[in-house]
C-alpha positions as CSV (number, residue, x, y, z in Angstrom):
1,X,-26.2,7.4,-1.8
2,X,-24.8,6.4,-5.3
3,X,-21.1,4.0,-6.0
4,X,-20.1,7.5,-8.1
5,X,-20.3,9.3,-4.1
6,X,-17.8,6.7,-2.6
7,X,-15.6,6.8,-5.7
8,X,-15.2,11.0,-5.1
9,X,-14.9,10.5,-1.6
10,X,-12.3,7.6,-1.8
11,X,-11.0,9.7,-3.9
12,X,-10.4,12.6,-2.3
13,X,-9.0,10.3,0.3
14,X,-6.1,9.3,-1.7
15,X,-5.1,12.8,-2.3
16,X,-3.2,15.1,-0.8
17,X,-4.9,18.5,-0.8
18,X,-1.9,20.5,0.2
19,X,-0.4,19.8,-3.1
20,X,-3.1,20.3,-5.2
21,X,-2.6,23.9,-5.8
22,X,1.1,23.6,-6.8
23,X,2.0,23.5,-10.7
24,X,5.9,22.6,-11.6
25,X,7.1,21.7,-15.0
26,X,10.4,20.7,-14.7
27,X,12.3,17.6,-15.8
28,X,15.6,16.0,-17.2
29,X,16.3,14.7,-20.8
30,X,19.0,13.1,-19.9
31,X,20.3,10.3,-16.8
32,X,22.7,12.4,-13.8
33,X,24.8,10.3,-11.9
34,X,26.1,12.7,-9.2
35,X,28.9,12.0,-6.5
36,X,31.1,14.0,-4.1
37,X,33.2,14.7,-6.9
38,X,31.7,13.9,-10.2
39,X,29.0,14.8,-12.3
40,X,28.1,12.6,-15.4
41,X,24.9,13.1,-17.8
42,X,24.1,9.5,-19.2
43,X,22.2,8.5,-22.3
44,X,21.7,4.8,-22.6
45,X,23.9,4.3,-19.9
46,X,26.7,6.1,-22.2
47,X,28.7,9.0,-20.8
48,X,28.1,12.4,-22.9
49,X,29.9,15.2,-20.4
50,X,31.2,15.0,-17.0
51,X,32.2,17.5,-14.9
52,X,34.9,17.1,-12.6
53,X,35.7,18.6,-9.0
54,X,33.3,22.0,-10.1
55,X,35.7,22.5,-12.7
56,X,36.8,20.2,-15.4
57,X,34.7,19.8,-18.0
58,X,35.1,16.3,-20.5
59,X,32.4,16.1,-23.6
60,X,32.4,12.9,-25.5
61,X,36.2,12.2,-24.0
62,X,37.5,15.4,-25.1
63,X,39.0,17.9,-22.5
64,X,37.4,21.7,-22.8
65,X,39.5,24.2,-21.6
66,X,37.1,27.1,-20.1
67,X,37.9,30.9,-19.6
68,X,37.0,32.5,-16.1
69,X,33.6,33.1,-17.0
70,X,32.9,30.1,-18.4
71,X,34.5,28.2,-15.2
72,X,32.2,30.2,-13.0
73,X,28.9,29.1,-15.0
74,X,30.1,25.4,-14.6
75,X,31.0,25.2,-11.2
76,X,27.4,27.2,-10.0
77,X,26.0,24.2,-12.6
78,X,28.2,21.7,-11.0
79,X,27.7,22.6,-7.7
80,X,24.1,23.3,-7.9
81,X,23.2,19.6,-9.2
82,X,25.3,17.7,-6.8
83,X,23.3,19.8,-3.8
84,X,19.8,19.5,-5.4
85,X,19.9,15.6,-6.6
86,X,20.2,13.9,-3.0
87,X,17.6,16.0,-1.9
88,X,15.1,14.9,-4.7
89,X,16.0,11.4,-4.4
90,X,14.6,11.8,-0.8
91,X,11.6,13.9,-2.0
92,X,10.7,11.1,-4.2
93,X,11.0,8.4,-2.1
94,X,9.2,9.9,1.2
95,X,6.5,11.2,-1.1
96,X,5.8,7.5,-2.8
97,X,5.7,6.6,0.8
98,X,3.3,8.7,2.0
99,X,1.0,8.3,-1.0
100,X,1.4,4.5,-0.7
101,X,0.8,4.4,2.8
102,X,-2.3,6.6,2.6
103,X,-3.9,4.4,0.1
104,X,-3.1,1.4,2.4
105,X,-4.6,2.8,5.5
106,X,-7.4,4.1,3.7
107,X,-7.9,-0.1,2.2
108,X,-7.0,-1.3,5.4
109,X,-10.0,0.6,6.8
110,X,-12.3,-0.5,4.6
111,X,-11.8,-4.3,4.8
112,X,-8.9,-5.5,6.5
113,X,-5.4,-6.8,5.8
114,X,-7.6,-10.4,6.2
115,X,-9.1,-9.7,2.6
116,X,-7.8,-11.4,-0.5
117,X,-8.2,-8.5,-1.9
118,X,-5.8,-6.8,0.1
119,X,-2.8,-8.6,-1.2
120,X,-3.7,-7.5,-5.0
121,X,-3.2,-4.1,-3.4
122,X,0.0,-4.6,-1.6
123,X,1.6,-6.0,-5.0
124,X,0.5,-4.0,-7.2
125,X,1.9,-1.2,-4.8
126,X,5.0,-2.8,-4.6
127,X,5.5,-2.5,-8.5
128,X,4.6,1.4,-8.0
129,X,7.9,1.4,-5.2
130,X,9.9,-0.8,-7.6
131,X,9.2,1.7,-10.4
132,X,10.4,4.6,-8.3
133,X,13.8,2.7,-7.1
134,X,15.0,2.2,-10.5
135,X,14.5,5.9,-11.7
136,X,15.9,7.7,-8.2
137,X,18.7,5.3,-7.1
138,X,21.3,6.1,-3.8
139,X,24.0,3.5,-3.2
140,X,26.9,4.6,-1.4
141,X,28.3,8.5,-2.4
142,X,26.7,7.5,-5.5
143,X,22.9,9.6,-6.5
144,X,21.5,8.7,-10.0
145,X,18.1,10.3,-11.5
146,X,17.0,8.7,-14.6
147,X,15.5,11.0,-18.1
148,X,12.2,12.1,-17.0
149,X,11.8,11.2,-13.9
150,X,10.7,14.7,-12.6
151,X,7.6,14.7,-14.7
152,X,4.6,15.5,-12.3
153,X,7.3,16.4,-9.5
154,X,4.1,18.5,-8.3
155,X,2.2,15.2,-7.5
156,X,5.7,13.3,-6.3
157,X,4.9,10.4,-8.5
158,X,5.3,10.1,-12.2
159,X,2.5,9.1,-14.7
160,X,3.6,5.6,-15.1
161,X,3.4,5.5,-10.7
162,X,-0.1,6.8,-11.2
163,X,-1.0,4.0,-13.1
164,X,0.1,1.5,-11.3
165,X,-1.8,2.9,-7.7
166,X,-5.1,3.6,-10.1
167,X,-4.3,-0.2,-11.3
168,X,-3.8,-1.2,-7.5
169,X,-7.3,0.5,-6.8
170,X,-8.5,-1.2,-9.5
171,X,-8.0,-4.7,-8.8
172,X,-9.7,-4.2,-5.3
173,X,-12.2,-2.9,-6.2
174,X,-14.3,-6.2,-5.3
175,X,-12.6,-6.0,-1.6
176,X,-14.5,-2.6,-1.3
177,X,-17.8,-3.7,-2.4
178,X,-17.5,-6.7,-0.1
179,X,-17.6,-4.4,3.0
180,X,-20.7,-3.1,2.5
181,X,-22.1,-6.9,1.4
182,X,-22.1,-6.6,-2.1
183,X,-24.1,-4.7,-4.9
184,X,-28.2,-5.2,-4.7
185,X,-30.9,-4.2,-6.6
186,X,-32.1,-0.7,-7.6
187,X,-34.4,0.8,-4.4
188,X,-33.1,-1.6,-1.7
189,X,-33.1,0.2,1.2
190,X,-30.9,-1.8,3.3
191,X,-28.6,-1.2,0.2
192,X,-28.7,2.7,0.6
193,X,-27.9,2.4,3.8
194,X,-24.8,0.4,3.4
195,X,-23.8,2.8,1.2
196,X,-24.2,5.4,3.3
197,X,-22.5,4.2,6.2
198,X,-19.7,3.6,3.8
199,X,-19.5,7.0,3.1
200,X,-19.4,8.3,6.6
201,X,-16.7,6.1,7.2
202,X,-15.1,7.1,4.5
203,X,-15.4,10.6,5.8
204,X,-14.1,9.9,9.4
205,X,-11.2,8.1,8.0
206,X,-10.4,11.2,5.7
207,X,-10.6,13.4,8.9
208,X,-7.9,10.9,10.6
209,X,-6.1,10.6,7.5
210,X,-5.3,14.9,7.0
211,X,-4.7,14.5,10.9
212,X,-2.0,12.2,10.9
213,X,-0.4,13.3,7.0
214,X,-1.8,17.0,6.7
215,X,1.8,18.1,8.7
216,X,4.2,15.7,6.4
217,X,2.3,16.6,3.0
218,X,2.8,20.2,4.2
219,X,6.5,19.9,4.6
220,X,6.5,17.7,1.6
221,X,5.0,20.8,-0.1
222,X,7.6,23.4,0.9
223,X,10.8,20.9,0.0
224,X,8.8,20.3,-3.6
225,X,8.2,24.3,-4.3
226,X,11.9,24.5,-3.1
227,X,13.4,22.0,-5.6
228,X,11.2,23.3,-8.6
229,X,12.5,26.9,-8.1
230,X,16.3,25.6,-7.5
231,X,15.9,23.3,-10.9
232,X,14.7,26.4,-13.1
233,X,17.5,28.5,-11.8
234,X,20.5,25.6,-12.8
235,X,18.0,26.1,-16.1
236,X,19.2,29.1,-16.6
237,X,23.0,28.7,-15.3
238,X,22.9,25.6,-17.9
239,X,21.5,27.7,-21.2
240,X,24.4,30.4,-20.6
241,X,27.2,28.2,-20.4
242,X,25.8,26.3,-23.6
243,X,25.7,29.6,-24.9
244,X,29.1,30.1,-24.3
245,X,30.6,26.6,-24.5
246,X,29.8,25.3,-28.1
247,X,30.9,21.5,-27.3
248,X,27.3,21.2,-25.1
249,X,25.2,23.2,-27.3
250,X,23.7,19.9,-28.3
251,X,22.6,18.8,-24.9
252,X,20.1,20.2,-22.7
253,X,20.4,18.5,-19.8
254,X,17.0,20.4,-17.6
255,X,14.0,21.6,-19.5
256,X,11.3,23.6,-17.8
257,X,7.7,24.3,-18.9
258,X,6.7,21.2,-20.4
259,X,9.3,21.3,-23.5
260,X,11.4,18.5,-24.2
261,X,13.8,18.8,-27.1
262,X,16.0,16.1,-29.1
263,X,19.4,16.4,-29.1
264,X,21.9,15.5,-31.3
265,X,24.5,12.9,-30.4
């Protein structure tokens, strides 16, 4: 049994299989700060268009009076953002969770909450929670998703999340190797054996671990495939009323398929 064996299965342990078939490209160029009755798309914390109560529209301070049609597009905008938001904010959060909790049971496992080690781990994943917080924020009536923080919304964490957990695994790895006594020389027997019994352990814990997370990563799954298709349809709703309304032609608030544009402000 080779370290290259326990890295896949450790791995594999750390990942949740019933997302690993599920693709979506979706994101947001710009900040939305959503309430009960506002909408406001933010860049560097400054105000480019707010929508007001479904139906007033403000761009860079100026009013925009709308026709029927137009008033339609913005309130199924409007209203579609202030219903979808919340709901990511939660996805996001209670998918962090579960990945961070996963990696911690898997640690705790493998050498105890006694192990030095084991507190790298626990700060390194607190950064990863910290990073999350500050892009999905809920105080109050108040929801606020920061630019690009849907990236990967497939995988519930964003690249710079991933990096910090592979950066958490990282740091430990010395707590791992000190469960199975350390690294020997080439041919040791009592070595392979270590390393072996590592690995079914590894393997029972994976079977405990897709017993007690399959279910939540499963309903994880269904809310993620919902929000992905509800985001590309506001898409749409957004590029016909910039068609339409000339004052945000500029701005394109949701981007699908990997494309990210720069506007003009």
């Amino acid at each position: 049994m080779c370290m290259l064996r326990i890295v896949v299965v450790l791995a594999g342990l750390l990942s949740l299989p019933s997302l690993a078939d599920f693709n979506c490209e979706v994101d947001l160029q710009q900040g939305l700060l959503v309430n009960d009755t506002q909408i406001r798309v933010l860049h560097h914390g400054l105000t480019l268009y707010q929508i007001n109560h479904d139906q007033q529209l403000i761009v860079q301070g100026q009013w925009i009076e709308l026709n029927p049609e137009q008033s339609q597009l913005l309130q199924e905008l409007s209203s579609g953002i202030r219903y979808s938001v919340p709901k990511m904010i939660l996805l996001a959060t209670e998918g962090v969770d579960l990945a961070i909790a996963t990696i911690e049971h898997v640690y705790l496992g493998l050498v105890g909450e006694e192990h030095a080690s084991y507190k790298r781990l626990q700060s390194a994943l607190e950064r990863a929670k910290d990073k999350v917080r500050m892009k999905f924020i809920h105080a109050g009536d108040q929801f606020f998703i920061g630019p690009r923080s849907l990236e990967n919304v497939d995988e519930l964490v964003d690249s710079a999340l991933e990096e910090e957990i592979e950066h958490a695994i990282n740091t430990s790895i010395g707590g791992i190797l000190s469960a199975i006594g350390g690294l020997a020389t080439d041919g040791d027997v009592s070595f392979e054996k270590r390393m072996e019994n590592l690995s079914q352990k590894l393997e029972t814990m994976g079977a405990e671990i897709e017993r007690q997370v399959g279910p939540q990563a499963q309903t994880l799954r269904k809310k993620a495939v919902w929000f992905c298709e509800k985001i590309k349809r506001l898409d749409i709703i957004e590029e016909k009323l910039k068609q339409q309304v000339p004052a945000l032609q500029p701005y394109d608030v949701i981007v699908t398929g990997g494309t990210y544009k720069h506007e003009k402000h």
